[in-house]
C-alpha positions in Angstrom: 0.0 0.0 0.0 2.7 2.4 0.7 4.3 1.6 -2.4 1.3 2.4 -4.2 0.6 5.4 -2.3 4.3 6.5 -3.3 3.8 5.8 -7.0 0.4 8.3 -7.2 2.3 10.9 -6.0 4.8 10.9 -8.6 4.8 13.8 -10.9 3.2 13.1 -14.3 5.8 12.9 -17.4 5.8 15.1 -20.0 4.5 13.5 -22.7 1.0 13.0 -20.4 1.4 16.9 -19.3 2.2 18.8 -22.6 -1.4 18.1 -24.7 -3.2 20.0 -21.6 -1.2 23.2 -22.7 -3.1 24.9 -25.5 -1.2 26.0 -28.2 0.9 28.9 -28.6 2.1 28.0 -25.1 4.2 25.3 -24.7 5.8 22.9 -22.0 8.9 24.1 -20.9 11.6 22.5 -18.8 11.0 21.0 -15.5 11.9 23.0 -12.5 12.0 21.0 -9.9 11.1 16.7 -9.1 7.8 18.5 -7.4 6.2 18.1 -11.2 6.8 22.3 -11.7 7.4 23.1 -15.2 8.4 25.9 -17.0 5.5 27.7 -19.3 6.8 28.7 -22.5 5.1 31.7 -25.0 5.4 31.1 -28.7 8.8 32.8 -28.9 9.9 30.1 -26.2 10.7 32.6 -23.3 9.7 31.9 -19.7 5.9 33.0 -19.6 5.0 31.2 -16.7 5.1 27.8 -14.4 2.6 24.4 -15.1 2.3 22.1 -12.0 0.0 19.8 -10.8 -1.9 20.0 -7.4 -1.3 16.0 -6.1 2.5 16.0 -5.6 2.8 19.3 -3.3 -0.7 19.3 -2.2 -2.1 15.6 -1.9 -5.5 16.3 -0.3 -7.3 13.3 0.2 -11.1 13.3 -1.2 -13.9 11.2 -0.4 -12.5 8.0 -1.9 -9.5 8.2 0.3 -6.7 9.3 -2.8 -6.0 12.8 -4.2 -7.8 14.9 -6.1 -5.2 15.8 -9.0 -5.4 19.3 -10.8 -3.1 21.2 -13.6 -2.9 24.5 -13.3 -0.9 27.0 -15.2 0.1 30.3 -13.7 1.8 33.6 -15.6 4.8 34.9 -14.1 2.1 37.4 -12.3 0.3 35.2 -10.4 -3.0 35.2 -12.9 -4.4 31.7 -13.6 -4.4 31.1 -17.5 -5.7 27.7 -17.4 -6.7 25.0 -14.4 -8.3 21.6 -15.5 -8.7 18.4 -14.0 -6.2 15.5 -14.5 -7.4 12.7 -12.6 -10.2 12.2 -9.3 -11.9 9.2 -7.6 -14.7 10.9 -6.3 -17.8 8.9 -5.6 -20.3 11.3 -6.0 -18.5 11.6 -10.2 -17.6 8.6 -10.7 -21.1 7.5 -10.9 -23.6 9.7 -9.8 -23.5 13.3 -11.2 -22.1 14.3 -14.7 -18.2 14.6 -14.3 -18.9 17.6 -16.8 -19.5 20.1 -13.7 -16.8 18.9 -12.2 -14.4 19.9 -15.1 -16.8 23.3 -15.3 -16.2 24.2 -12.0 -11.8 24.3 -12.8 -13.1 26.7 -15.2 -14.0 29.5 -12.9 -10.0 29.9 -11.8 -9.0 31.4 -15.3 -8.1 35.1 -15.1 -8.3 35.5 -11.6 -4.7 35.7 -9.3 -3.3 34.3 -6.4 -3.5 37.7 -4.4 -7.5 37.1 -4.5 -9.2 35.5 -1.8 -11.0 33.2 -3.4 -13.8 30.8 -1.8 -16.1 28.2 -2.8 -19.4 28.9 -1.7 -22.1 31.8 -1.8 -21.8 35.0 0.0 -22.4 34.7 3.9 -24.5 37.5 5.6 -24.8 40.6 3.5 -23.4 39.7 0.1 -20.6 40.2 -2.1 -21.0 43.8 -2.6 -17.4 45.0 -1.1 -16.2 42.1 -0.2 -12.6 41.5 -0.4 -13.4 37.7 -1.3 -14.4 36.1 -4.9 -16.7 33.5 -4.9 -16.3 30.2 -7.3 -20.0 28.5 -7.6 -20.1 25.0 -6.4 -21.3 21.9 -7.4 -25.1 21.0 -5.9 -24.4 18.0 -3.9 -20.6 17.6 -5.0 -19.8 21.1 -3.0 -18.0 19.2 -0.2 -15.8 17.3 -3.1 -14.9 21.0 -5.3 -13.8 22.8 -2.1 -11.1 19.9 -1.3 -9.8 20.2 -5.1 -9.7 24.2 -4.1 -7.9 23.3 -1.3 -5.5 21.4 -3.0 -5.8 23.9 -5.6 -4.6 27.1 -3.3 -1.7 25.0 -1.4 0.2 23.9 -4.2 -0.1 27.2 -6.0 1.0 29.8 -2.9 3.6 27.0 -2.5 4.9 27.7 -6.4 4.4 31.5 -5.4 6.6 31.8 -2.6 9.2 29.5 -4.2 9.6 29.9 -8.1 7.6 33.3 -8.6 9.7 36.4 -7.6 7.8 39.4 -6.1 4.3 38.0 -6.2 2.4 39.2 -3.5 0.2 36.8 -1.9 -1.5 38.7 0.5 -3.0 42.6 0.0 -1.2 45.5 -0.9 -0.2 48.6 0.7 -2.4 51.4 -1.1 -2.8 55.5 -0.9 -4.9 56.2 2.1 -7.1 58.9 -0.1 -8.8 60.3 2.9 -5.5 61.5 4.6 -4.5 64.9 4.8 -1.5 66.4 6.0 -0.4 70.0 5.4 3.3 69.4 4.4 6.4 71.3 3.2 9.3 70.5 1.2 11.2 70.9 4.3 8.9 68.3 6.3 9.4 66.1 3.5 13.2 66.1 3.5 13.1 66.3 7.5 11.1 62.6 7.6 12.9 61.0 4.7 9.8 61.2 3.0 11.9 62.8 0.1 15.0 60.9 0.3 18.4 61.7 -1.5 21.8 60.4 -2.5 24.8 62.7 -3.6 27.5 61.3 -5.0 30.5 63.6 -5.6 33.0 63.6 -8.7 35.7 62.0 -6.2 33.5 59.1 -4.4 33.0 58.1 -8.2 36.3 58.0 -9.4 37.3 56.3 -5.3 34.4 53.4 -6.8 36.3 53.2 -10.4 39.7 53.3 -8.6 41.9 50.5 -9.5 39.7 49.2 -12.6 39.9 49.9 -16.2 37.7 52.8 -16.4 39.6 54.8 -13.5 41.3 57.4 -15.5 37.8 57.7 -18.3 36.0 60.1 -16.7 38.2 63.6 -17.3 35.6 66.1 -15.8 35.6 63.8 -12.4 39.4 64.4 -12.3 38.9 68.7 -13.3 35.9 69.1 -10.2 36.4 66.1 -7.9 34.2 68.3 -5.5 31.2 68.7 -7.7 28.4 66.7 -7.7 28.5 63.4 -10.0 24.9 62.2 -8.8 22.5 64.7 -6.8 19.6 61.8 -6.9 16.1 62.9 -4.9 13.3 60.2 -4.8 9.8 60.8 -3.5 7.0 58.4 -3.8 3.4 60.7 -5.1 1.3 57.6 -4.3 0.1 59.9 -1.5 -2.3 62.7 -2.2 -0.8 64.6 0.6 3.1 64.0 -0.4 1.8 64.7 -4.1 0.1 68.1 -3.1 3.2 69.2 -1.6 5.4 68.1 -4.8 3.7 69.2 -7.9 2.1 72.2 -9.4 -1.3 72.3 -9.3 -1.0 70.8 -13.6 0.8 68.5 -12.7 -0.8 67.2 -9.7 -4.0 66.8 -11.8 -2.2 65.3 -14.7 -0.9 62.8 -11.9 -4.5 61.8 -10.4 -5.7 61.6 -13.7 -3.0 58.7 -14.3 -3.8 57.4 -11.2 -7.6 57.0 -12.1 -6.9 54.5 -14.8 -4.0 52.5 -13.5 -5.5 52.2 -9.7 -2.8 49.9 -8.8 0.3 51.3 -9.6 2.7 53.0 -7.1 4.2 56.3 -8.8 7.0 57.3 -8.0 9.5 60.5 -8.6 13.3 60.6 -8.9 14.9 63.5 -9.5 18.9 64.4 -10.6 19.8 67.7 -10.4 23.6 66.8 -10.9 25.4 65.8 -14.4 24.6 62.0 -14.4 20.9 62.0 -15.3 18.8 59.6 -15.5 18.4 57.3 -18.4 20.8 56.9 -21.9 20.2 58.9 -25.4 18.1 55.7 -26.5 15.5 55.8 -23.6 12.2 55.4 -24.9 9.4 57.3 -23.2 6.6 54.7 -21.0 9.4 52.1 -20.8 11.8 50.7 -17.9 14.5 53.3 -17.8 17.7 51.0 -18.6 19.6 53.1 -15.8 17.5 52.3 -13.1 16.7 49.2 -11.3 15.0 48.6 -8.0 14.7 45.7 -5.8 12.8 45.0 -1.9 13.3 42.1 0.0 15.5 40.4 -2.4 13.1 40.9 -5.3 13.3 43.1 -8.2 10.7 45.7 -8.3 9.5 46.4 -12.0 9.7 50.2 -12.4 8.7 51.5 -15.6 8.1 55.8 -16.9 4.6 56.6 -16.8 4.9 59.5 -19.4 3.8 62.1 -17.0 4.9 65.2 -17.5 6.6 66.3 -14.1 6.1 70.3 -13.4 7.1 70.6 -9.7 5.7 72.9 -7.4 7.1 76.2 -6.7 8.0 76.4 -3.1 10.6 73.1 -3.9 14.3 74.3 -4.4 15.5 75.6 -7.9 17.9 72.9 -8.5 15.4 70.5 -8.4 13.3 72.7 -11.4 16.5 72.1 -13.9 17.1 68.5 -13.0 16.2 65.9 -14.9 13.0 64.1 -13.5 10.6 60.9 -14.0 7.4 59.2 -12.5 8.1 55.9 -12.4 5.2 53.5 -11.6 5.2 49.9 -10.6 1.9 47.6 -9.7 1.8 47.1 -6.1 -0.4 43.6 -6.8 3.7 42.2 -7.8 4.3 43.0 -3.9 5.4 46.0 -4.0 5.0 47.9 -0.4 5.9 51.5 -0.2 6.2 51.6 3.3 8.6 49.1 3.6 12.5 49.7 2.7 13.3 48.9 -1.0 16.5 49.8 -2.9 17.1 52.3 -5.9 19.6 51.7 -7.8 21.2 53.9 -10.6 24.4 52.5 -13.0 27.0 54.6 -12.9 28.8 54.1 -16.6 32.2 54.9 -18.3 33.7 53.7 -21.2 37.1 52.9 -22.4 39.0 53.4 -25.7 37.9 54.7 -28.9 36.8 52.0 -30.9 34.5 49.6 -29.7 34.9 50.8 -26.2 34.6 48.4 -22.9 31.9 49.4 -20.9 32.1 49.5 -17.0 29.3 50.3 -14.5 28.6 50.5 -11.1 25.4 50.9 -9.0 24.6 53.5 -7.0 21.9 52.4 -4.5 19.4 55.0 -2.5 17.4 53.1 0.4 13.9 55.0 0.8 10.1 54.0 2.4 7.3 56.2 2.5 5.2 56.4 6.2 2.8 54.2 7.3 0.3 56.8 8.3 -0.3 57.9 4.5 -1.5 54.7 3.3 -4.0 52.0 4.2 -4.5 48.4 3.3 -7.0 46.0 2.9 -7.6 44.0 5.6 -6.1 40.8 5.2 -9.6 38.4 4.9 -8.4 35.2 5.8 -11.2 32.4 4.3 -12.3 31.0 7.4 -11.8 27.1 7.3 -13.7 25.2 4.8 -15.1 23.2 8.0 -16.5 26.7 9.2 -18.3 27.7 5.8 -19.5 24.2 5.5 -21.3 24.5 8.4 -22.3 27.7 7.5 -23.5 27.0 4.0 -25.7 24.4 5.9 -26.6 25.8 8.9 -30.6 25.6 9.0 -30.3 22.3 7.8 -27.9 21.3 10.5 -30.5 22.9 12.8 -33.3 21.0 11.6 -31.5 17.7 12.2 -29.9 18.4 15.6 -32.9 18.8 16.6 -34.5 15.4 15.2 -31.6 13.6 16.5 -31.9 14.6 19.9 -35.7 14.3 20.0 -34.8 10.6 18.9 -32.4 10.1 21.2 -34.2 10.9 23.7 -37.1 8.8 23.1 -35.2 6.1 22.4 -33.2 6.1 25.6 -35.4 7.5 28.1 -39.0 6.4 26.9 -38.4 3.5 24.6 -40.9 0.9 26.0 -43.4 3.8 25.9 -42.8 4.3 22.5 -42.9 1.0 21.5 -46.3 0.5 23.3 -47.9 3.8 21.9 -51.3 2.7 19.9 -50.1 4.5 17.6 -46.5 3.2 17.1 -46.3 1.9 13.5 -47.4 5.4 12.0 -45.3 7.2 14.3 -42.2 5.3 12.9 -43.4 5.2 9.6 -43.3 9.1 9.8 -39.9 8.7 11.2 -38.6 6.9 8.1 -40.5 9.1 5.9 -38.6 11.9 7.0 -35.6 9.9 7.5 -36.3 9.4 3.4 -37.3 13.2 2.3 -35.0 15.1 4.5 -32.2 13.2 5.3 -31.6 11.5 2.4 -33.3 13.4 -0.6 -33.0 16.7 0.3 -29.8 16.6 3.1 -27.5 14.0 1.1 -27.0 12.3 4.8 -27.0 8.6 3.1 -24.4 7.2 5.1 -21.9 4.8 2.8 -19.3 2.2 3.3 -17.4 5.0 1.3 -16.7 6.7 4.1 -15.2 4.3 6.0 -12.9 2.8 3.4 -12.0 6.2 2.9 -10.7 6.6 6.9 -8.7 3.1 5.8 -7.0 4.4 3.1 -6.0 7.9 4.9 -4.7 5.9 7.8 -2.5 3.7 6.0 -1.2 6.4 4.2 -0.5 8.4 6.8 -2.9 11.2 5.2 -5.1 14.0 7.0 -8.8 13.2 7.7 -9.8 16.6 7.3 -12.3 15.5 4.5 -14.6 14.6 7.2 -15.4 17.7 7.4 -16.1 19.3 4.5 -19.7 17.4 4.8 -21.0 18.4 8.4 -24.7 16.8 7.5 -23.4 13.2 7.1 -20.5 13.6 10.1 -23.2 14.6 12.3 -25.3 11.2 11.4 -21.7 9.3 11.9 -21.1 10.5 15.2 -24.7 9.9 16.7 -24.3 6.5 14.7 -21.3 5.6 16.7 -22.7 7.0 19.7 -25.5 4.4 19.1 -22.8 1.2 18.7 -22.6 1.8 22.4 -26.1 2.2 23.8 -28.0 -0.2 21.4 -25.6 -1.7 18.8 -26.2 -1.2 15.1 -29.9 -0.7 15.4 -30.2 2.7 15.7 -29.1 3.6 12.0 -30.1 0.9 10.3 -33.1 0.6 11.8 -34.2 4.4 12.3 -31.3 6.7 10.6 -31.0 4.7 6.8 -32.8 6.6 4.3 -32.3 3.8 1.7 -33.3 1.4 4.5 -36.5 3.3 5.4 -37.3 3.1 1.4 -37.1 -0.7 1.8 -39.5 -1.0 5.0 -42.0 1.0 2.8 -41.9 -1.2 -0.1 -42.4 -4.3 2.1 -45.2 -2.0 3.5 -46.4 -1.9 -0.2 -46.2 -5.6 -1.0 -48.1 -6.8 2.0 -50.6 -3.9 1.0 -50.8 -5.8 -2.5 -50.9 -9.3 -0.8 -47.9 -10.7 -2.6 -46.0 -13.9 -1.3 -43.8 -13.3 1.2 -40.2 -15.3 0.9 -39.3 -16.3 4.5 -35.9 -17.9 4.7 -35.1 -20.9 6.9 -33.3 -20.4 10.2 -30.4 -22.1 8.5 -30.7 -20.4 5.2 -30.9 -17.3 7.0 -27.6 -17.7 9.1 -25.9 -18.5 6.3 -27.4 -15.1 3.5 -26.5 -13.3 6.2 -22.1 -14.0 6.4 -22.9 -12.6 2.6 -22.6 -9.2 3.6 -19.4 -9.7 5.4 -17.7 -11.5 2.5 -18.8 -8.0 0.6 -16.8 -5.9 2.7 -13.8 -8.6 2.9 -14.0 -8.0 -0.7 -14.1 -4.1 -0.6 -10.9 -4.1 1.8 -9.1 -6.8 -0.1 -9.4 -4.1 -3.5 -8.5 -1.3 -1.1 -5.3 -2.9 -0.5 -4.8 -4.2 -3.7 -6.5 -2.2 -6.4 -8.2 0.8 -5.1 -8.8 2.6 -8.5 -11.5 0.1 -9.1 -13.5 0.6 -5.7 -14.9 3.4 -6.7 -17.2 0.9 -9.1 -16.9 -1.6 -6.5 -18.8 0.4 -4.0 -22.0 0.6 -6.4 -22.9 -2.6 -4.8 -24.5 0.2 -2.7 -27.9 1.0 -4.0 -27.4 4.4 -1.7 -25.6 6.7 -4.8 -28.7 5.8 -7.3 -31.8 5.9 -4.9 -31.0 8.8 -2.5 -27.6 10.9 -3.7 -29.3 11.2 -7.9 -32.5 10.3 -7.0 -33.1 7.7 -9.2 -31.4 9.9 -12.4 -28.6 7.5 -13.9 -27.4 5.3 -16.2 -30.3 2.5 -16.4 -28.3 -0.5 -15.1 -27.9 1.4 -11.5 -31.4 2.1 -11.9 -32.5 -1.0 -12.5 -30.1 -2.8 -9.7 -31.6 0.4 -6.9 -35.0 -0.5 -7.8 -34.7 -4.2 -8.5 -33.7 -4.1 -4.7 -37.1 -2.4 -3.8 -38.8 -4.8 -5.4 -37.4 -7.9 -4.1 -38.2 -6.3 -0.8 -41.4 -6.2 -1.2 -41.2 -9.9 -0.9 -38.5 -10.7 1.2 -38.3 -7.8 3.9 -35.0 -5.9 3.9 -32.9 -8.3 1.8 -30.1 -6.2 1.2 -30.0 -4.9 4.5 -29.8 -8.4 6.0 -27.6 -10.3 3.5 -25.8 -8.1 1.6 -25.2 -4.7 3.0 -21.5 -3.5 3.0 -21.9 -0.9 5.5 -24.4 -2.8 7.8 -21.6 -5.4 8.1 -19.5 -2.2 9.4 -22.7 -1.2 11.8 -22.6 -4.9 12.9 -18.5 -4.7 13.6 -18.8 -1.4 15.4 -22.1 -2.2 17.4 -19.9 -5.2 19.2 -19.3 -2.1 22.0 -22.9 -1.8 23.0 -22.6 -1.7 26.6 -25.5 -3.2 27.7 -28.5 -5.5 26.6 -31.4 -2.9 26.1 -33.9 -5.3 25.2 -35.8 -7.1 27.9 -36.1 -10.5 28.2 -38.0 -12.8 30.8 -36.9 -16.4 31.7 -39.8 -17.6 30.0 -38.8 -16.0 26.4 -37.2 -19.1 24.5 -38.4 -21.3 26.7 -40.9 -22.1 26.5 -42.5 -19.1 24.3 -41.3 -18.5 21.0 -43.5 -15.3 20.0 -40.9 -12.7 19.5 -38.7 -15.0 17.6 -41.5 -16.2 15.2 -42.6 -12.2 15.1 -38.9 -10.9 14.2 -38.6 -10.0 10.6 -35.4 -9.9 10.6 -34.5 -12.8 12.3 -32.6 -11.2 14.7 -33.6 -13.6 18.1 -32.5 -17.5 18.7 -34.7 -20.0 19.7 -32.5 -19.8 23.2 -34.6 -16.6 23.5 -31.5 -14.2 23.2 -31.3 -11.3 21.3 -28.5 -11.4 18.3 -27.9 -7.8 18.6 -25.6 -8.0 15.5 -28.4 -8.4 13.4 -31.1 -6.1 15.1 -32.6 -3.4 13.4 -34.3 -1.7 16.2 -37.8 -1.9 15.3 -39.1 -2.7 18.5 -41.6 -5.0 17.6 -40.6 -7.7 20.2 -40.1 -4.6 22.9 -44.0 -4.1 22.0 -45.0 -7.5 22.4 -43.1 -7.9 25.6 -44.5 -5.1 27.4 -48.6 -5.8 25.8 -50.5 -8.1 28.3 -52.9 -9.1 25.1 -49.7 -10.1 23.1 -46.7 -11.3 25.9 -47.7 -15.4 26.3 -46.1 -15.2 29.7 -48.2 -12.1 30.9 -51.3 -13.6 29.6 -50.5 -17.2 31.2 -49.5 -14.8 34.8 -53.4 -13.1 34.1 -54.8 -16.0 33.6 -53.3 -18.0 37.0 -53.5 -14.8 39.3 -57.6 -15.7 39.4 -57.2 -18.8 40.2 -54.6 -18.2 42.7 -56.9 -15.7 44.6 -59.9 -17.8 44.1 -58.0 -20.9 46.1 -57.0 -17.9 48.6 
């Protein structure tokens, strides 16, 4: 098992990966044994990284093994593509049409990893505002899609932080526009909030000293006092720091730029010395090749915003006859004014005449920009897919908290009462009924042997179980099922809490109705139909162990996915099987439940830690009367008398006969001597 458990993880080979890329992208190299690839554009540069989702992020689903996705990611963190590789889970396999679960991978494209995103449908007041974005789910596959977008997120913040310089994954800094703050140029420069580096003739010609270049720069040599570099940067994303700047044009030339491109951080630099600021062949609204910038390690992409830059006239001369530019960079690539980042300017010179050598150096300028003048987005954190899936089905959870502790407490404090009631059989009939509608049709609660092959696989692989909880409706039903192993065995769901169970007590219901023959088993016949089901789930482990990519077919021995998950909508042959079941128990009551079950042999397993016998008995029950037995559908009493609690279903009938005085033999032999007995008194 661990063998096979190492060989799914493996990262897919190239030739499987490269036809999900749509041309003109291609598969690139591979970037590391995590199954990250390189993303190629059409002139085979670097446009981006391919990965799948199982290898960093193996998630188990519902059947226990990953849920594998490819997704393809541009160098800025946008999706371009996400599809579905491979999946085992039960609910597509064979239930609902696989297509909406390759629709729902669809929803990813164009959006980026700096958006919250979250499966689901706005909680509370809506979307309006919100700082999450909201992929539509899958009716009754929702708890499946949100561990694929769980897998989905880990492995791609995972390529983020790792492969994808710069990209931010949380929100960015931005221009607190409601601030104001009367400031002067001399505040500015006082606070750093206009920062500058001077660089004289002589500290360049000290930097060249000793290299090539060191005697190439004649004018350095004539002034070595005079300034080389007299560099000022400010950053304008501010309205108060951009007020204090410009002119009154150029302020509202700057805002006007800033009303289109929302996210980008503009920023002026200013030389008033003889170096300047970018080469003869500097094209306007591209990245000046003098300047470079980096924070944290990462390069910041600066590029001229074509702004026209008319300063405002209480700043110093010198900085009206320098040379100046408004850079801009997009904060989404994680760029954060208000932490330090670096400028840096190349300092050039050139040696010999022909074909020169070309030397440089950089000139760095540390700068950050006040908290106070910008805000950010509050970091909303998705709460944990646990939390909005009991959210999403919170009335529903409501409504069955409260049936499960009404019928809990009925059947632990008052069940002889209830099982004497005149009016017994409808109430339990109503039981099942909503056992059928609510549970099962509308709230997907159909318990399955699914599930606990699942909780197998996980724990021999060492995986996380947290897929328990992305469907709160059923885990509730599993832990007052398991609650009900100890106080009454396995009676309590299959005999009260199975919706496909309560569909087979009404069609017996219906075929003693229409008077059809009823097949009774012998007592030997029906010891030995019912080891069948047992030999079913020996089977089901046995392929867990051995070849778990065919359980998933396997498990259809399960009638549950056809008659209560689709509601009957399928492929015929599952129809056919789900209702050939109903039919045969209309003449032989509960069939499957008795003989062939997969998950009642579980119920039968678990209910061996039922703590005590709940069922009454007298001495006289077995011998010598042998109403109950004779009375018990299921055959679930020995002729000893004793209850076979492996095999009861909890429908009370022999707790009604034992407590009526018109049905009990022993009660009705007691009435009849206590006469007599007084009479001889």
């Amino acid at each position: 098992m661990c063998f096979a458990a190492t060989c799914i993880a493996q990262p897919l080979p190239r030739d499987v990966l490269a036809p999900f890329i749509a041309p003109p992208m291609s598969l690139g190299e591979k970037v590391n044994d995590e199954g990250v690839w390189q993303l190629l554009n059409s002139g085979g540069t670097q446009a981006g990284y391919v990965f799948e989702t199982e290898p960093m992020a193996p998630l188990p689903g519902f059947s226990g093994a990953a849920i594998n996705v490819l997704v393809v990611l541009d160098l800025e963190g946008r999706f371009l593509d996400v599809q579905l590789i491979s999946h085992n889970e039960p609910i597509f396999v064979s239930g609902l049409p696989e297509k909406l679960f390759f629709d729902f991978f669809k929803q990813y494209r164009g959006h980026s990893i700096s958006d919250s995103l979250v499966v689901g449908s706005p909680y509370g007041a809506g979307s309006d505002g919100s700082a999450l974005v909201y992929l539509d789910g899958v009716t009754k596959g929702t708890a499946s899609v949100r561990i694929a977008h769980e897998s989905i997120l880990a492995a791609t913040l995972k390529v983020a932080r790792e492969k994808m310089n710069g990209i931010s994954t949380g929100p960015p800094a931005y221009p607190d526009m409601d601030y104001v703050e009367e400031l002067s140029w001399d505040d500015l420069v006082a606070e750093g909030i206009a920062a500058r580096k001077t660089v004289l003739n002589r500290d360049i010609d000290a930097i060249f000293a000793g290299t090539l270049w060191e005697d190439d720069d004649p004018e350095a040599k004539e002034n070595p006092d005079a300034p080389y570099l007299d560099l000022w940067v400010i950053d304008l994303g501010a309205p108060s720091i951009a007020q204090a700047v410009l002119s009154e044009g150029g302020l509202e030339e700057l805002q006007q730029f800033m009303s289109i491109s929302t996210t980008d951080e503009p920023v002026l630099v200013i030389d008033t010395a003889r170096h300047g600021l970018v080469t003869e062949d500097f094209v306007r609204n591209t990245s000046p090749d003098l300047i470079s910038a980096e924070q944290g390690g990462f390069p910041i992409a600066f590029r001229d915003s074509d702004i026209y830059v008319e300063l405002n006239d209480a700043l110093p001369d010198a900085l009206h006859d320098g040379a100046a530019l408004i850079l801009r960079t997009d904060r989404r690539l994680g760029f954060d004014p208000t932490a330090d980042w670096v400028l840096r300017i190349k300092a050039l010179r050139k040696h010999g005449s022909f074909q020169p050598e070309l030397g440089s150096v950089d000139l760095e300028l540390t700068h950050a920009t006040p908290e106070r003048f910008y805000a950010r987005v509050e970091a909303v954190k998705p709460v944990p897919p646990w939390v909005d899936a009991l959210r999403n089905r919170q009335a529903d959870l409501i409504v069955l908290g409260v049936f499960l502790t009404a019928l809990l407490a009925v059947l632990g404090l008052r069940l002889n009462r209830l099982a004497g009631h005149r009016h017994f059989a409808a109430i339990r009939l109503g039981v099942l009924a909503f056992v059928t509608c609510f549970i099962g049709w509308w709230g997907q609660g159909q318990l399955s042997i699914a599930t606990p092959l699942a909780v197998a696989r996980t724990a021999l692989e060492g995986g996380s179980y947290a897929f328990l909880l992305y469907d709160p409706f059923s885990l509730a039903i599993w832990g007052v099922t398991i609650l009900g192993f100890v106080l009454w065995g396995r009676g309590l769901f299959c005999g009260w809490l199975c919706p496909f169970g309560a569909l087979q007590e009404f069609a017996h219901h219906l075929g003693r109705i229409l008077r059809l023959p009823q097949i009774e088993p012998s007592q030997v016949w029906d010891g030995r139909l019912k080891w069948i089901k047992y030999g079913v789930l020996a089977a089901l482990v046995l392929m867990l162990l051995t070849a778990p990519a065919r359980l998933d077919k396997a498990i259809e021995v399960e009638p549950f996915k056809t008659a209560i998950t689709t509601f009957f909508l399928r492929e015929w042959y599952y129809v056919a099987y789900a209702v050939g079941l109903l039919v045969l128990s209309m003449v032989l009551f509960k069939g499957f439940c008795r003989y062939v079950c997969p998950l009642g042999a579980v119920m039968a397993i678990g209910g061996l830690v039922r703590g005590q016998d709940w069922i009454e008995r007298r001495d006289e029950c077995g011998s010598p009367c042998q109403l109950c037995k004779v009375k018990c559908s299921y055959g679930a009493i020995k002729k000893t008398g004793e209850i076979q609690y492996s095999e009861c279903f909890q429908c009370l009938d022999c707790v009604t006969i034992h407590d009526d005085r018109t049905q009990c033999v022993p009660l009705i032999l007691a009435a009849k001597r206590r006469p007599s007995e007084v009479a001889a008194e």
